[in-house]
MITOR-792705 format. One record per residue (C-alpha): residue number from 1; z negated, x, y. Coordinates in steps of 0.25 Angstrom, whole numbers. Layout:
<pts>
+-----+-------+-------+-------+
:   n :     w :     u :     v :
+-----+-------+-------+-------+
: NUM :     Z :     X :     Y :
...
+-----+-------+-------+-------+
</pts>
This chain:
<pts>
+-----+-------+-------+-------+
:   n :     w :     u :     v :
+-----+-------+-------+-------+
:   1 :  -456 :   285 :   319 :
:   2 :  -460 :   284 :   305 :
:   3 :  -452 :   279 :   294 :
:   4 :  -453 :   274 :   280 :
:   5 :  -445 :   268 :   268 :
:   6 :  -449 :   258 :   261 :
:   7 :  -449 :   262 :   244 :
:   8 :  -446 :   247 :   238 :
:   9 :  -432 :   245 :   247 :
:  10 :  -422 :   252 :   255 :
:  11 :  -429 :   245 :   269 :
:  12 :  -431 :   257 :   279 :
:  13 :  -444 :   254 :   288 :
:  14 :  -444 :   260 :   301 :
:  15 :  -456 :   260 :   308 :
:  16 :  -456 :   261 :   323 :
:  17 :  -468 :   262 :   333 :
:  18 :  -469 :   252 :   343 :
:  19 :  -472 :   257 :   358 :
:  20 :  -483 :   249 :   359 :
:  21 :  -489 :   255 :   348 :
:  22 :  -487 :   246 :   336 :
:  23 :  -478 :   247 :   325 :
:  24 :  -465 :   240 :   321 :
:  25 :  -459 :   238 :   306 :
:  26 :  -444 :   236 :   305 :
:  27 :  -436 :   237 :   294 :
:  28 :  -422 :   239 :   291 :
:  29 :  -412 :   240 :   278 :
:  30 :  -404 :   251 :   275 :
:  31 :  -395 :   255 :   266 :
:  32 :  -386 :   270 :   263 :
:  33 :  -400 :   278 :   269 :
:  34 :  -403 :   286 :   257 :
:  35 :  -393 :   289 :   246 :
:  36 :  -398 :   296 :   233 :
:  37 :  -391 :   311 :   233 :
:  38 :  -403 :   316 :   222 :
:  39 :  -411 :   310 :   212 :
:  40 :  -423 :   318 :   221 :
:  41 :  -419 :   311 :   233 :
:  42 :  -427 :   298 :   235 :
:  43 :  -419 :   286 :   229 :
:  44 :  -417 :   272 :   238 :
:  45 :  -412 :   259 :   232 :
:  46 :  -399 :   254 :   241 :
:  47 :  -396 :   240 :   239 :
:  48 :  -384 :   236 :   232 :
:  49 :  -378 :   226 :   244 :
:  50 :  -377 :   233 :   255 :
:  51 :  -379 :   228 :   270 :
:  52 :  -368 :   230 :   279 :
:  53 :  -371 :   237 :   289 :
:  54 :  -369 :   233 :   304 :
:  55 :  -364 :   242 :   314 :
:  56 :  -370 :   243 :   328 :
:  57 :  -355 :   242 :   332 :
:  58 :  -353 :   230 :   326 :
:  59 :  -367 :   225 :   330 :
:  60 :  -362 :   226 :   345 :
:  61 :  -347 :   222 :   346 :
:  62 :  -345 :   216 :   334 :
:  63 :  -338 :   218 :   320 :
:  64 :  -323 :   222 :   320 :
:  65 :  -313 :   213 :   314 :
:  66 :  -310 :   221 :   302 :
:  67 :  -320 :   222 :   294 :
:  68 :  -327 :   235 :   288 :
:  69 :  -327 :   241 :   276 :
:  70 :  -341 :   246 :   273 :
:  71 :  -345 :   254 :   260 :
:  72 :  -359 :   256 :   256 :
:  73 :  -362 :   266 :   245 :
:  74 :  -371 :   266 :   235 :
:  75 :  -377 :   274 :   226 :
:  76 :  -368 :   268 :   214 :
:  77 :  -355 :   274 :   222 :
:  78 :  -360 :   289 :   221 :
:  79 :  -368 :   294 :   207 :
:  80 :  -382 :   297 :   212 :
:  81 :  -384 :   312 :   216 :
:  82 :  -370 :   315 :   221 :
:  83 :  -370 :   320 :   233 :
:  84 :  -361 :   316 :   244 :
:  85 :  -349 :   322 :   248 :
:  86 :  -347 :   325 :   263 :
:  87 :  -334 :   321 :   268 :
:  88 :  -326 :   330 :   274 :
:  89 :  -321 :   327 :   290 :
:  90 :  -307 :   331 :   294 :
:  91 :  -314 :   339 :   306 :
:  92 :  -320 :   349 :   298 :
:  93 :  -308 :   352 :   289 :
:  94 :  -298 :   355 :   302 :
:  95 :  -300 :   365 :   311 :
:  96 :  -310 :   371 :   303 :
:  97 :  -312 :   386 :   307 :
:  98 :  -319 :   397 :   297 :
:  99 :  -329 :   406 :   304 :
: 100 :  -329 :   420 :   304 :
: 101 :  -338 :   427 :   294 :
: 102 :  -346 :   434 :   305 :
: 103 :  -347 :   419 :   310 :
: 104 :  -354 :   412 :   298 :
: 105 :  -367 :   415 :   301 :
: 106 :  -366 :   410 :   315 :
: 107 :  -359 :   397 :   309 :
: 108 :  -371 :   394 :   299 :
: 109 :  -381 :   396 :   310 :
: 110 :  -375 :   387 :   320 :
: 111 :  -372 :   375 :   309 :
: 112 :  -388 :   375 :   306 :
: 113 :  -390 :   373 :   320 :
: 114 :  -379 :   362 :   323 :
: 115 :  -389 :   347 :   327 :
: 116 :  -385 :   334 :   330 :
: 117 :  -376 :   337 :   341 :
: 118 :  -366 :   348 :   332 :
: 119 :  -366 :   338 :   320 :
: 120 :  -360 :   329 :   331 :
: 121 :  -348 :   339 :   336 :
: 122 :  -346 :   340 :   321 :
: 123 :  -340 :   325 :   323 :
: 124 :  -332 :   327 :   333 :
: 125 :  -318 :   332 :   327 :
: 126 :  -310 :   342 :   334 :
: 127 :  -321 :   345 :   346 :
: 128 :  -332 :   348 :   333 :
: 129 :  -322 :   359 :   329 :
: 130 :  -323 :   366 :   342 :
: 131 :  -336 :   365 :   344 :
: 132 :  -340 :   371 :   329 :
: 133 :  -331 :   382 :   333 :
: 134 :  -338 :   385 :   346 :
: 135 :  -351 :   387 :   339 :
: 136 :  -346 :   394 :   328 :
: 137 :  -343 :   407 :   339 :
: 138 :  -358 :   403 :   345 :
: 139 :  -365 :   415 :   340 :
: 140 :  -357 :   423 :   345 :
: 141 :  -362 :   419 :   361 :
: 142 :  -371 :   426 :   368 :
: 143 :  -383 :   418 :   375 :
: 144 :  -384 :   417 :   390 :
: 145 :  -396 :   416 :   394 :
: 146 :  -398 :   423 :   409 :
: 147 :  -383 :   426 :   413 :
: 148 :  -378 :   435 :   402 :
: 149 :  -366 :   432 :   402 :
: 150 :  -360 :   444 :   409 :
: 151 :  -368 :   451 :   397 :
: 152 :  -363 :   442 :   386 :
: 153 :  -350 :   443 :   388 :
: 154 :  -350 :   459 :   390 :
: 155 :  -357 :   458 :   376 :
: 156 :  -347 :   448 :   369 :
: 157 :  -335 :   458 :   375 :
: 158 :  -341 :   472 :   369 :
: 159 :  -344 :   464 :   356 :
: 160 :  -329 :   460 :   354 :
: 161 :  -328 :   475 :   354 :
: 162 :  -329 :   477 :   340 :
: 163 :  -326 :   494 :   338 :
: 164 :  -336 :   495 :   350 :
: 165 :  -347 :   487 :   344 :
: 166 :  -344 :   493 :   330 :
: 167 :  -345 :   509 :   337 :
: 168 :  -360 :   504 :   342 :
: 169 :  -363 :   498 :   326 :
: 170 :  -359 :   510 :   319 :
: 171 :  -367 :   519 :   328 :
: 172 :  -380 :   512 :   327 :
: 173 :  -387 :   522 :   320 :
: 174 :  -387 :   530 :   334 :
: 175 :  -389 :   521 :   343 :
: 176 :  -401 :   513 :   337 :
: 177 :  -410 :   523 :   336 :
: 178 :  -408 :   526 :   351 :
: 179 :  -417 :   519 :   360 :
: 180 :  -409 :   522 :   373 :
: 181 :  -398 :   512 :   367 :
: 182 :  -405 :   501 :   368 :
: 183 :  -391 :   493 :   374 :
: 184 :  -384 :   497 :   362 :
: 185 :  -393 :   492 :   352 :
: 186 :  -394 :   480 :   360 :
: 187 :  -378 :   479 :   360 :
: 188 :  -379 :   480 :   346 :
: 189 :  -391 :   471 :   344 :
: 190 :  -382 :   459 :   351 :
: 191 :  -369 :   463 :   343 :
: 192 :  -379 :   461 :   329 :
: 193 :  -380 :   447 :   335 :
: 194 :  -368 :   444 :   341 :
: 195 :  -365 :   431 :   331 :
: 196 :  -381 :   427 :   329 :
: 197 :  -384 :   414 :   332 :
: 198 :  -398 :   417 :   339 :
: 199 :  -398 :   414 :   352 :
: 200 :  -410 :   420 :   354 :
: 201 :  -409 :   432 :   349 :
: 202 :  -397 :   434 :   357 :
: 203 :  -402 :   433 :   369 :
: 204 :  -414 :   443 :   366 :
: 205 :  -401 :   453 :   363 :
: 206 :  -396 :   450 :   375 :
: 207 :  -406 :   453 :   383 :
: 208 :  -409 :   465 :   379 :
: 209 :  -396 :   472 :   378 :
: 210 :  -397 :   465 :   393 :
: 211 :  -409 :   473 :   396 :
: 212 :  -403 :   486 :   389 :
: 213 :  -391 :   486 :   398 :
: 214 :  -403 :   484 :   411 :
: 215 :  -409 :   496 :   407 :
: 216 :  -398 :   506 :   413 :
: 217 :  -392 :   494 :   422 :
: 218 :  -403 :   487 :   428 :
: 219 :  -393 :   478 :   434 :
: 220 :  -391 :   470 :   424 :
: 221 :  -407 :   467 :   422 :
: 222 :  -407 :   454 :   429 :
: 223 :  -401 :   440 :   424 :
: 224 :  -392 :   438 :   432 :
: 225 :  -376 :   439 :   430 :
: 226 :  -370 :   450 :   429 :
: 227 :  -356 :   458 :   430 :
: 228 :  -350 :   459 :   415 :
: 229 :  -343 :   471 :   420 :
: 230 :  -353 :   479 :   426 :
: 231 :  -363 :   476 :   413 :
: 232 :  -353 :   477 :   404 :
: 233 :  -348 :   490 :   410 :
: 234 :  -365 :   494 :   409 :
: 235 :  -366 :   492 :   396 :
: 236 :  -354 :   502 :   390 :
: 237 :  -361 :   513 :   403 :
: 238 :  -374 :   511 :   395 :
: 239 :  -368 :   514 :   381 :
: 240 :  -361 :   524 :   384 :
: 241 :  -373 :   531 :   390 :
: 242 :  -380 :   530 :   378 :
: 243 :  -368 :   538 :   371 :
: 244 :  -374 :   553 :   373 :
: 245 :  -388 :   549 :   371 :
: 246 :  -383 :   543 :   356 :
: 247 :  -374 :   554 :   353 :
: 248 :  -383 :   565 :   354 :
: 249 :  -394 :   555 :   345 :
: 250 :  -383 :   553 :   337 :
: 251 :  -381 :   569 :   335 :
: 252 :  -395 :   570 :   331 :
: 253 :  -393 :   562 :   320 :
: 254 :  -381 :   568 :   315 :
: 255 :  -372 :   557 :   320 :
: 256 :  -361 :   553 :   330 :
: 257 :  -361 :   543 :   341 :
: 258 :  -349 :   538 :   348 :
: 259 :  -351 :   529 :   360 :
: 260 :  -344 :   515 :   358 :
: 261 :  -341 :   513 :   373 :
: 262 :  -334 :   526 :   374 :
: 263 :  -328 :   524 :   361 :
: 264 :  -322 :   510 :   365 :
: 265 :  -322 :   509 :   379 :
: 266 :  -322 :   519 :   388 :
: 267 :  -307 :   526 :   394 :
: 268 :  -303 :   537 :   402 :
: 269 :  -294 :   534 :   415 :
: 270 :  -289 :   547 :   422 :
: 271 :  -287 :   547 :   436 :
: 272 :  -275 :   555 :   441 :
: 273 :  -276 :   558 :   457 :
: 274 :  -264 :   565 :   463 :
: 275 :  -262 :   570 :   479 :
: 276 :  -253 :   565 :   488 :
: 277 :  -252 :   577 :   494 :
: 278 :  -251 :   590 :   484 :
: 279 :  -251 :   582 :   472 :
: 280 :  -262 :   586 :   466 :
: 281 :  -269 :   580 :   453 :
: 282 :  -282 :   576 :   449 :
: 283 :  -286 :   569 :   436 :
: 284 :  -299 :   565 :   433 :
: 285 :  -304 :   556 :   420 :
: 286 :  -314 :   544 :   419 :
: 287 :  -319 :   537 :   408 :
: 288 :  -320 :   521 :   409 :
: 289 :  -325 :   510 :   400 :
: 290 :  -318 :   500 :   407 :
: 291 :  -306 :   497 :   420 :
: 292 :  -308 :   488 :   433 :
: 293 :  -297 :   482 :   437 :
: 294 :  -291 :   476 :   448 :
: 295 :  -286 :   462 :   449 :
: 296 :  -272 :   458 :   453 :
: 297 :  -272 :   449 :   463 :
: 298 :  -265 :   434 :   457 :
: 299 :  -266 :   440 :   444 :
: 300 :  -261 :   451 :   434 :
: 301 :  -263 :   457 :   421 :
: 302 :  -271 :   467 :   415 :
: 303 :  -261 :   478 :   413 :
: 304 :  -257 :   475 :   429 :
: 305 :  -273 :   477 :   432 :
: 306 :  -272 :   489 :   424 :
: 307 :  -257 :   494 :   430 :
: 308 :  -265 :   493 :   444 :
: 309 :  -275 :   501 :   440 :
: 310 :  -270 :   512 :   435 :
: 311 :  -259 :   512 :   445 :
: 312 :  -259 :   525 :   456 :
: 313 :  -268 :   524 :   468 :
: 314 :  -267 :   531 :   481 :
: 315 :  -281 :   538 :   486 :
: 316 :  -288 :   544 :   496 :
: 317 :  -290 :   558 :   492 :
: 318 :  -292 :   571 :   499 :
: 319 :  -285 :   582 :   491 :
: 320 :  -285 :   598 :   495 :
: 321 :  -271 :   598 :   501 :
: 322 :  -276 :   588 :   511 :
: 323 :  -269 :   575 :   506 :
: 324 :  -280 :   562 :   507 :
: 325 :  -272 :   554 :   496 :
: 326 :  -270 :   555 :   481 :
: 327 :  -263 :   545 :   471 :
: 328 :  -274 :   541 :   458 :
: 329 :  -268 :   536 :   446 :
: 330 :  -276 :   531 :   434 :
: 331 :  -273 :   532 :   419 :
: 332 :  -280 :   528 :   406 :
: 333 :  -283 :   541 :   397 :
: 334 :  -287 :   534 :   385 :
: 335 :  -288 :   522 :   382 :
: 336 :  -301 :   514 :   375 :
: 337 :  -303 :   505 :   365 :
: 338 :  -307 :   495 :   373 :
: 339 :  -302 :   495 :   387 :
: 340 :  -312 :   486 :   396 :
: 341 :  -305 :   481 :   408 :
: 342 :  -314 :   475 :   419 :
: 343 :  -305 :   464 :   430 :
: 344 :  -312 :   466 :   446 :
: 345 :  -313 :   451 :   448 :
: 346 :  -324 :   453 :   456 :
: 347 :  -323 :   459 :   471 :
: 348 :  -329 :   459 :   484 :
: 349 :  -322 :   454 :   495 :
: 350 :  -323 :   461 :   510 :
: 351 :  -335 :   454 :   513 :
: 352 :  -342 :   459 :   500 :
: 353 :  -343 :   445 :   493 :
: 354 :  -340 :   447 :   477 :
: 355 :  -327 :   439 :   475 :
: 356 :  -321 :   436 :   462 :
: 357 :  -307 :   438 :   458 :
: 358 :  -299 :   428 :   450 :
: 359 :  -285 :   435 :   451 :
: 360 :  -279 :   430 :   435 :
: 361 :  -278 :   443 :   424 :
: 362 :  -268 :   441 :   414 :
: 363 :  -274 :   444 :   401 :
: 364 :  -267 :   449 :   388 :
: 365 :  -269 :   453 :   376 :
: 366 :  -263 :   466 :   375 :
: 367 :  -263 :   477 :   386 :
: 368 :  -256 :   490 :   383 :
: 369 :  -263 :   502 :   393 :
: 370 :  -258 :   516 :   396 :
: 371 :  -265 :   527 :   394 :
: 372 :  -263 :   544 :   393 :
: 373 :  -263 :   543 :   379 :
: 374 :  -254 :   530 :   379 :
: 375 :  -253 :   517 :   379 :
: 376 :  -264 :   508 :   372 :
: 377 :  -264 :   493 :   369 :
: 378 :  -277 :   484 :   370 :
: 379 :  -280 :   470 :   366 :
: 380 :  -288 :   462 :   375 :
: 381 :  -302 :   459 :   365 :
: 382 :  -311 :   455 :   376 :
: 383 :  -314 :   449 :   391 :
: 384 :  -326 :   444 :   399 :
: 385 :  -321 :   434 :   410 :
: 386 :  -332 :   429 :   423 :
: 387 :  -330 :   416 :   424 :
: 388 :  -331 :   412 :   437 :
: 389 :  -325 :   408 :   449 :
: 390 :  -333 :   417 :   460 :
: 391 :  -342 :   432 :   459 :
: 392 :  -354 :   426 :   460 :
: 393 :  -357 :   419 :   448 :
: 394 :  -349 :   417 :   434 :
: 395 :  -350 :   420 :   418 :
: 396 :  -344 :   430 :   410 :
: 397 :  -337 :   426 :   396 :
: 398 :  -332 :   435 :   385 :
: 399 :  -316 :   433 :   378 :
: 400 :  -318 :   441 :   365 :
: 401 :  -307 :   444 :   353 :
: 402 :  -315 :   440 :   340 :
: 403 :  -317 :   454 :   331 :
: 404 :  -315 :   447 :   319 :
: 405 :  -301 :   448 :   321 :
: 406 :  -290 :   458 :   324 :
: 407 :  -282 :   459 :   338 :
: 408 :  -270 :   454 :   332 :
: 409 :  -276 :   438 :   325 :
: 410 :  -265 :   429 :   328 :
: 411 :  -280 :   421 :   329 :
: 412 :  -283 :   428 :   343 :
: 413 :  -298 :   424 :   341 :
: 414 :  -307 :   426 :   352 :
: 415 :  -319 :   422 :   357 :
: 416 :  -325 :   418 :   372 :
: 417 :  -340 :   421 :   374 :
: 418 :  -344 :   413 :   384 :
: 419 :  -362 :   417 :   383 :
: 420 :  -366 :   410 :   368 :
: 421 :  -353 :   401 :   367 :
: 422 :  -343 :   406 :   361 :
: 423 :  -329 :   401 :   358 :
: 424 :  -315 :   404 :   351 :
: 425 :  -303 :   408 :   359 :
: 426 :  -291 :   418 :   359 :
: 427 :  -287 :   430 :   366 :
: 428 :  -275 :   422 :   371 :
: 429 :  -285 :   410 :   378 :
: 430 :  -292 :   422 :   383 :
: 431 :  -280 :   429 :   392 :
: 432 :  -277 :   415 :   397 :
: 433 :  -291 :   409 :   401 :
: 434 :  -298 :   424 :   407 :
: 435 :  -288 :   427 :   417 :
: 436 :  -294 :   424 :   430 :
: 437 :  -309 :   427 :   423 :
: 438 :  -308 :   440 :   414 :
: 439 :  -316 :   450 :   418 :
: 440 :  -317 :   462 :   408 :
: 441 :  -306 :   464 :   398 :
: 442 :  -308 :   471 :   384 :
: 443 :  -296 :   478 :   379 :
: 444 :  -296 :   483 :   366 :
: 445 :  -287 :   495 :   360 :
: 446 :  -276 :   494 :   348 :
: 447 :  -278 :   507 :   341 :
+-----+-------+-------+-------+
</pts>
């Protein structure tokens, strides 16, 4: 459609093709199109008696009874060049909520990118706000293209992990250099863009860390959905492998490397076996980088789950003075930064069909656990919850702590990853709504 204005009066000529082929001239005033902000822009003469202006509203169902006030500026009530002032709409003073610094970038990127349809939300009031709010944590998501989400939430977990992350970046020196630490460059590579709004580029990430985890656990080379805890568990295995390999690379240089996982999440639990018989005693120690834990049946807490098991066992063992049973007894020797706690809801049943379990956890804050060299107190800082109501099919989310801010904000910011959206919650909202789907629990410890 072409269209053009006529230079000798302020008639806008539309010209409109015919389907039949020919072409049709109509004309129609109109008044308040152009208004002259700058002597460069093109001046247009306005008349100076306005024509009132007739709603469609009107046109159908009438005019009302009282009748409208209608004001049509000029150029006389505003001096030329004066530009207009925007008005500001009560939505945008209330509830208005700074971003963070590490935020702005991801802010500016999504405001170049908002079309018709955000400028629209924009007018809504209240919902505007929560839907701005919403897209403000965006580039903080992962992408799911091909059932990642096992994957994405694993990731979004480990990240919240700020002293672990931090080991891995002020080591870099060692471990880039190495071409057998392929996963954690690829780890590192997906922190370095953890708040990039590139899709794209994200997905590439992905991938490959995806494909360095499936070169020592072929496994997880297909698309298909995945265990969280069996990957996740995977992942720390590989990295700590890579441990002597970078150390004596490390040493060559003149330097020091200190694993991260072994730092930060790995434990020792000592097993104390007694005889029934002559009593005696048999201690053996095992390191660990996270617990399995039984449910309670109809529901229990965490520090129940870990009462049950550490509790003393009876077993069958065959001891030297002829006795066939023992008592076990587990205890924690040290305890971690970060004590990774994995709930069994997932079982088989006597005729090997894999069942889920949906017995309720009571989640909270604090939990204070024993250990030989005392007592240590962890705040929850993480969890990954399947979502789903049988074993054979469901999606894994990530409930993590915000690390812009200390454990003890009267705030309690967190934020739920749920694949590439992302929304604000708190640690409170988490304990309450995860209890029949938490899965893996992160614990972190106060020094």
């Amino acid at each position: 459609m072409h269209r053009g204005f006529h230079p000798k009066s302020s008639t806008l000529r539309l010209y409109t093709k015919r389907r039949e082929g020919g072409r049709g001239l109509r004309s129609a005033k109109v008044e308040d199109v152009f208004r002259q902000t700058d002597s460069s822009e093109r001046s247009v003469t306005i008349p100076d008696t306005p024509t009132e202006k007739i709603l469609w509203l009107y046109r159908l169902f009438g005019r009302p009874t009282k009748k409208r006030q209608c004001s049509v500026a000029t150029s006389e009530d505003k001096p030329s060049g004066s530009k207009k002032k925007a008005k500001k709409r009560w939505w945008r003073r209330k509830n208005k909520v700074a971003p963070s610094p590490e935020e702005e970038e991801c802010s500016k990127e999504e405001k170049r990118r908002e079309g018709p349809e955000d400028q629209k939300a924009k007018m809504m009031g209240a919902k505007s706000v929560s839907t701005r709010q919403t897209r403000r944590y965006k580039c903080r998501g992962f992408p799911n293209p091909a059932q990642f989400c096992y994957m994405n939430s694993c990731l979004q977990s480990l990240l919240t992990l700020e002293d672990f992350v931090g080991a891995f970046r002020s080591q870099e020196q060692v471990w880039s250099s190495d071409p057998e630490a392929a996963l954690i460059r690829a780890f590192m590579d997906i922190r370095e863009s953890h708040l990039s709004p590139d899709a794209h580029r994200k997905i590439r990430l992905l991938v490959a860390f995806k494909e360095a985890v499936s070169v020592w656990a072929p496994e997880f080379q297909d698309f298909d959905q995945k265990d969280a805890h069996e990957f996740l568990t995977s992942v720390l295995d590989q990295m700590r492998s890579l441990c002597p390999q970078l150390q004596a690379a490390a040493a060559s240089e003149g330097r020091i490397y200190s694993c991260p996982v072994e730092d930060h999440l790995v434990f020792k639990m000592q097993k104390t076996k007694t005889c029934k018989g002559c009593g005696a005693v048999s201690i053996t120690e095992e390191e660990f980088t996270n617990l399995s834990l039984d449910l309670i049946p109809g529901g229990g807490t965490v520090e129940e789950m870990l009462r049950c098991y550490l509790k003393e066992t009876e077993l069958d063992y065959n001891c030297e003075c002829g006795a066939t049973t023992s008592c076990q007894r587990l205890s924690f020797v040290n305890l971690p930064k970060v004590l990774m706690l994995h709930l069994k809801r997932f079982r088989f049943t006597p005729s090997f069909q894999l069942q889920k379990v949906h017995d309720p956890v009571d989640l909270f804050r604090d939990l204070v656990v024993s250990s030989n060299q005392g007592d240590g107190c962890l705040s929850l800082v993480s969890t990954i919850s399947h979502v789903s109501y049988t074993a054979e099919c469901g999606h894994y989310i990530c409930d993590g702590v915000d690390v812009n801010v200390a454990q003890e904000d009267p705030t309690d910011r967190w934020f739920t990853y749920n694949d590439e959206e992302v929304t604000e919650t708190t640690g409170k909202a988490v304990c309450d709504e995860r209890k029949n789907v938490s899965y893996i629990l992160f614990y972190k410890r106060h020094d």
